[in-house]
Each structure stands twice: as structure tokens, then as C-alpha cells.
N, C-alpha and C positions, 0 to 999 in steps of 0.2 A: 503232694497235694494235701495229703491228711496230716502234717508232720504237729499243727496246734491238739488232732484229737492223741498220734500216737504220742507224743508228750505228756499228757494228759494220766496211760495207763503206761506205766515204765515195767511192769515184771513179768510180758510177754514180749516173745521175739517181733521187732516191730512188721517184719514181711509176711508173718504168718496174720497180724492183725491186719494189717494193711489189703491182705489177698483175702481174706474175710470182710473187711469192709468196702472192697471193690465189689464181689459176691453183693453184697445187700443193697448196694446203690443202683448194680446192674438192676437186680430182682425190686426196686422201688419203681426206676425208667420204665424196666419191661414190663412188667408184670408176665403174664402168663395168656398166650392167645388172646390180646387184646385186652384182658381184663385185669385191673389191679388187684394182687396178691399181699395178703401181710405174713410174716416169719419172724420166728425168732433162731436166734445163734447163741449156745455160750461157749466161754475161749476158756480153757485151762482150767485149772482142778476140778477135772474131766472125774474123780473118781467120787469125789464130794458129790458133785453134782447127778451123776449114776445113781447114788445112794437114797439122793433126796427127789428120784423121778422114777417114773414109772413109762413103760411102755401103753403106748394107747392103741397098739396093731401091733402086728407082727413086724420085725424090723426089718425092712428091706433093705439094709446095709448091712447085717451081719451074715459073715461068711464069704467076705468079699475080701481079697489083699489090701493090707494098708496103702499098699502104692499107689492104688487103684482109689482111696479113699483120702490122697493129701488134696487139702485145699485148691493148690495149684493146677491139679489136673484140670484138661480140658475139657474132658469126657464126664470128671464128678461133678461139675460147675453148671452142665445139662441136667445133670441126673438131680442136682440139690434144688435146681429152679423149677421141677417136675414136683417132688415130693414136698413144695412148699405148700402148694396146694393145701396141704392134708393140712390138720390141725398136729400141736406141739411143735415140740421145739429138736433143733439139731445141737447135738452134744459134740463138742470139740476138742481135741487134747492141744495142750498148749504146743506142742509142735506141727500144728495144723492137720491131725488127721479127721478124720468127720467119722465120731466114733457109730454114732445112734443116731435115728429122724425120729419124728412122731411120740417125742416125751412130753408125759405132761408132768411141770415142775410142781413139786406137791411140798412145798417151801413158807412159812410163812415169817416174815420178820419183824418187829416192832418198830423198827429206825430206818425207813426207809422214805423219801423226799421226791413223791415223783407230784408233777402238779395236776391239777385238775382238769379233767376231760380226758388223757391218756386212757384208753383201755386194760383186758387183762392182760393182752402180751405183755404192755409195758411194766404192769404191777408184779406180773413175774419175773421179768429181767430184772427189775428193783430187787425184787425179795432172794433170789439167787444171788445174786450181787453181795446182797446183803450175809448171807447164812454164808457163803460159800467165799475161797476168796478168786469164782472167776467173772469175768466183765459177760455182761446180756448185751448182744446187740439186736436191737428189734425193726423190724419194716413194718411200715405202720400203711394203712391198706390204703391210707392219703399219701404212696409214696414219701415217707417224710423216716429218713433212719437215724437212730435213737440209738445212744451208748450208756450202758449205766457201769459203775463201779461202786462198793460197798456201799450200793442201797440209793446211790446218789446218780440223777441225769448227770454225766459229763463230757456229754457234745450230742450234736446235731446237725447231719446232712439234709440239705433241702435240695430236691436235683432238679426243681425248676425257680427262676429269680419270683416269678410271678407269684410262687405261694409266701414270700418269705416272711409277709406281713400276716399271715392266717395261721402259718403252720407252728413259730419258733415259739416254744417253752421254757425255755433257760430263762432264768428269774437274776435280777442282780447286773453286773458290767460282763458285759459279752464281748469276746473277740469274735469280729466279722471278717472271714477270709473270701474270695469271692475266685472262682476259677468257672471261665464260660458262663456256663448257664449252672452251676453245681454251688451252692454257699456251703461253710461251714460254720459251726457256731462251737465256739467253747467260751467255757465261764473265765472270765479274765481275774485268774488268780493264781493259788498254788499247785502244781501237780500231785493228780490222785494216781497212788502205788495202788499194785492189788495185794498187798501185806496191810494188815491191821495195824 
């Protein structure tokens, strides 16, 4: 269903992105007890991105088994749509474990292309993106989830038809994929790597 965004980032395992971006579309649908949630996610160079964030709480994820902390888990996919709630972001290793919640990314980039009226989760999934080489995926509290790569938007889930004229940002010739009620948008060009 996502194969135009995981084309898109080629130098993470596609299932580990794919099982993070199922995570952020769940958590766009659901929100939280009725009310919509926004989060951010980064995937891979988990150590970069450690280095350039800071805890904003105490980590409620450390000290826990990595088993217990892969993406795939049933039980973490609970626990990740609890602590969305909280402000920051969840730090991901590119083999899907969910290392950290509640970082605030302390990043700032020069070269970064996000459009206007996005918030700061998104200016920090850019700016991470950008400094670092892992992808920010962000839930935007209009349901509406956002992938960046080196500083750049590149795709966009809208999980209902009805927003798709309010929500979509991608500037330029867009590929429109349409699954149910879920669109996808990616920029109709060349694939972004997450190597420089």
C-alpha cells in the first residue's frame, strides 16, 4: 500500500518502515480516547539523532528488552499510542526497535523545504532529516502523516478522501495513489536515498 512512499526512502529495511508508517496512520485514524493526537517518529541513525536530542522526562522506555521495544510488537504499538500523548518525539533504530519517547530534537538546519503553515513537529522532522541521515515521520494533529528525508517533504498519507483538498502539501507533480478511504501522495520524480 505504501510501496510509491517506501521507494521514495531506499536505505531503511522497507518492513521496518512500512510497520512504522502503519503506527502513524493508526495513531492519525485513532487518535487517543476520541481525541486527535500529533507525534513524531525518526527511523535510523538512531545515534546521530540521540546525540542531537535531549530527553524532556524521564524515559519510559528505557530498561525494557529490545524484544519487547520492536516496532512490530503488539503490546509496544499500545504503549507508543499512550506516550504520544506526551510532547517529543520517539527515536527509532533502523531495525525497528523504539529506542527513546519524549526527545525534544535540538537540531537546527539551513536547507530544509517544508511549506508553509506545517507546525514545529514538522520543522523538526525537516531539520533532523536534514542534520542527520534518518527520515522524520510526523502525525499532524489534523490526522494528516508527513515523511521527510534530507530536510525535504517526501510523501503524505491523508486517512480520510474528504481532507485531501485541505490537507496535501507536496508542491510540484504529485503521484496520487488512492487505497479505500487512505490517499497517498508522493512527488512524481526521482527517489530520495537517505545517504547524502
Amino acid at each position: 500500500m505504501f510501496e510509491s512512499i517506501l521507494c521514495q526512502v531506499t536505505e531503511y529495511d522497507a518492513e521496518v518502515l512500512q510497520a512504522l508508517i502503519e503506527l502513524a496512520v493508526e495513531i492519525a485514524r485513532e487518535g487517543r480516547e476520541g481525541r486527535r493526537i500529533g507525534t513524531l517518529f525518526t527511523l535510523g541513525d538512531e545515534q546521530a539523532v540521540l546525540a542531537k536530542s535531549r530527553s524532556l522526562i524521564l524515559d519510559p522506555l528505557v530498561g525494557h528488552p529490545e524484544s519487547l521495544r520492536h516496532i512490530s510488537n503488539p503490546n509496544l504499538r499500545g504503549t507508543v499510542k499512550e506516550l504520544a500523548q506526551l510532547d517529543g518525539a520517539f527515536v527509532v533504530s533502523h531495525d525497528g526497535i523504539v529506542l527513546a519517547a519524549c526527545r525534544y530534537l535540538d537540531s537546527f538546519a539551513s536547507e530544509i523545504d517544508v511549506p508553509l503553515g506545517l507546525g514545529s513537529r514538522h520543522l523538526a522532522a525537516a531539520n533532523i532529516s536534514a542534520v542527520t541521515k534518518a527520515v522524520g515521520i510526523v502525525v499532524s494533529e489534523s490526522s494528516v502523516v508527513r515523511l521527510f528525508c534530507h530536510g525535504k517533504l517526501v510523501g503524505e498519507i491523508i486517512p480520510e478522501l474528504w481532507m485531501i483538498d485541505h490537507a496535501a502539501q507536496l508542491r510540484g507533480q504529485v503521484k496520487k495513489e488512492t487505497f479505500g478511504e487512505l490517499t497517498v501522495l508522493t512527488p512524481n520524480s526521482r527517489s530520495v536515498s537517505a545517504t547524502n
